[in-house]
C-alpha positions as CSV (number, residue, x, y, z in Angstrom):
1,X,94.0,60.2,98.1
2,X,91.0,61.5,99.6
3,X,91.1,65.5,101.4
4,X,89.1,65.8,104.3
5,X,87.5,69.4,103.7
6,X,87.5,69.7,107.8
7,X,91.0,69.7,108.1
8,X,91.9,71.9,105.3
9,X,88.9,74.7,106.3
10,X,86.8,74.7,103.0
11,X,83.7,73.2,104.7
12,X,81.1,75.8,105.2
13,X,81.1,75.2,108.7
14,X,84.7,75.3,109.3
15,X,86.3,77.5,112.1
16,X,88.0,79.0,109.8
17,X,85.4,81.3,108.0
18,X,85.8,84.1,110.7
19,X,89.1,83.8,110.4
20,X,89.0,84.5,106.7
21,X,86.4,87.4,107.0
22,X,88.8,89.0,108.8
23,X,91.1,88.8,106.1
24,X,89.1,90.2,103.7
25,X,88.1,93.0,105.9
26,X,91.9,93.8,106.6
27,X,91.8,93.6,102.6
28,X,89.1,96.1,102.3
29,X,90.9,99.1,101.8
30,X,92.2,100.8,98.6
31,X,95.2,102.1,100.5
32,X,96.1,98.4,101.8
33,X,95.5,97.1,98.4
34,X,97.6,99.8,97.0
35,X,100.5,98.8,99.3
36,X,100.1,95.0,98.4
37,X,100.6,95.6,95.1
38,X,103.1,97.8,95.5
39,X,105.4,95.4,97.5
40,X,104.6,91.9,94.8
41,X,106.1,94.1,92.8
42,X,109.3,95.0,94.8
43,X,111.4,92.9,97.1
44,X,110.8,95.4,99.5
45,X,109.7,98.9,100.5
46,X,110.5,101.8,102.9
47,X,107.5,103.7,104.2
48,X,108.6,106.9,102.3
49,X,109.1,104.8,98.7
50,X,105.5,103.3,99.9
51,X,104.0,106.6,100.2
52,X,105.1,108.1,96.7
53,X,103.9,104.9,95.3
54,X,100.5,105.1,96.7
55,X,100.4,108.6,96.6
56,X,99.4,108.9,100.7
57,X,101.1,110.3,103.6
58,X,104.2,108.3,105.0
59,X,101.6,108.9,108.7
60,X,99.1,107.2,106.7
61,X,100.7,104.5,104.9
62,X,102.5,103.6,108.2
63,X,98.8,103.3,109.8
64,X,98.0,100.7,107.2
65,X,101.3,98.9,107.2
66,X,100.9,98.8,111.0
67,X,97.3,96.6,110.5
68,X,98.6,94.4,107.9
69,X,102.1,93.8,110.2
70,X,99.3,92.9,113.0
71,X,98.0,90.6,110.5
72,X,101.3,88.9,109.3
73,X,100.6,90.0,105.9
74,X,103.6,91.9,105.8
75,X,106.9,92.0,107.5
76,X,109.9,94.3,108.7
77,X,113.4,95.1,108.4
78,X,115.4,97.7,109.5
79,X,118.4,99.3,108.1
80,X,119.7,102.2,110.2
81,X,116.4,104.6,111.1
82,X,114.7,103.5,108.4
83,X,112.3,100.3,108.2
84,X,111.6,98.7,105.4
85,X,108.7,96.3,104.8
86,X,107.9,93.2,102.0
87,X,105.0,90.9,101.6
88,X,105.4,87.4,104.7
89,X,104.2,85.9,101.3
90,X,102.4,85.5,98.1
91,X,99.1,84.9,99.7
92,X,97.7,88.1,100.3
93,X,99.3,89.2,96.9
94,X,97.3,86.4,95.4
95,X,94.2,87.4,97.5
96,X,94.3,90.8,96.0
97,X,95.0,89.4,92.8
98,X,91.9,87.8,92.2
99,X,90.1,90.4,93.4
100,X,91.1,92.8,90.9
101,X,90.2,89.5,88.2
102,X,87.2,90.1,89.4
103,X,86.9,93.5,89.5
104,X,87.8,93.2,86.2
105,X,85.1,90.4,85.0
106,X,82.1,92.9,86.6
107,X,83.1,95.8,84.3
108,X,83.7,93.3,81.4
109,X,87.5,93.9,80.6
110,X,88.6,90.3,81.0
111,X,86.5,87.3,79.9
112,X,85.3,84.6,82.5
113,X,87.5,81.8,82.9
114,X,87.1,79.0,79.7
115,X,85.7,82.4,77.6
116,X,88.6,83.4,74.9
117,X,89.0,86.9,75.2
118,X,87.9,89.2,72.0
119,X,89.9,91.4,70.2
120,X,88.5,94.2,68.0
């Protein structure tokens, strides 16, 4: 079956490449991307657990958690006083992800995809 690229966005002129720059510019922090990774790797977080994690302020990891709630990358619950916060899903996990894969390919400690890796 044939995709049209227009519906699914991936054409260069698609409406939705503003849409995904602001993605990556809600991504382009190392406190945000600290977070993410933080909550793939637990169900979910309170703001002070968050903080320890990511060694910042609970004011300043609220700050970010409040930007990527705006952007529905994450979500709430609370429990009492406290609130605690997990990822709406795996896509901005998977986002930052691949970012660090390529972080990773720049400084040469991960071979390019169909490269096997070497071991010394």
């Amino acid at each position: 079956m044939h995709l049209n690229k227009q519906v699914c966005g991936l054409d260069p002129d698609s409406e939705y490449v503003e849409l995904a720059v602001e993605v990556f510019a809600m991504l382009a922090d190392p406190t945000r991307i600290r977070i993410i990774l933080a909550l793939k790797n637990a169900e979910e977080m309170s703001v002070n657990h968050l903080a320890d994690v990511v060694d910042k302020s609970a004011a300043s990891v609220s700050q970010h958690l409040a930007k990527l709630r705006l952007s529905r990358m994450v979500q709430t619950r609370r429990e009492g006083t406290t609130v605690f916060y997990r990822l709406t899903d795996e896509d901005a996990s998977e986002l930052v992800i691949d970012a660090i894969k390529q972080a990773e390919h720049v400084v040469g400690y991960a071979p390019h995809h169909g490269e096997e890796e070497v071991t010394a």
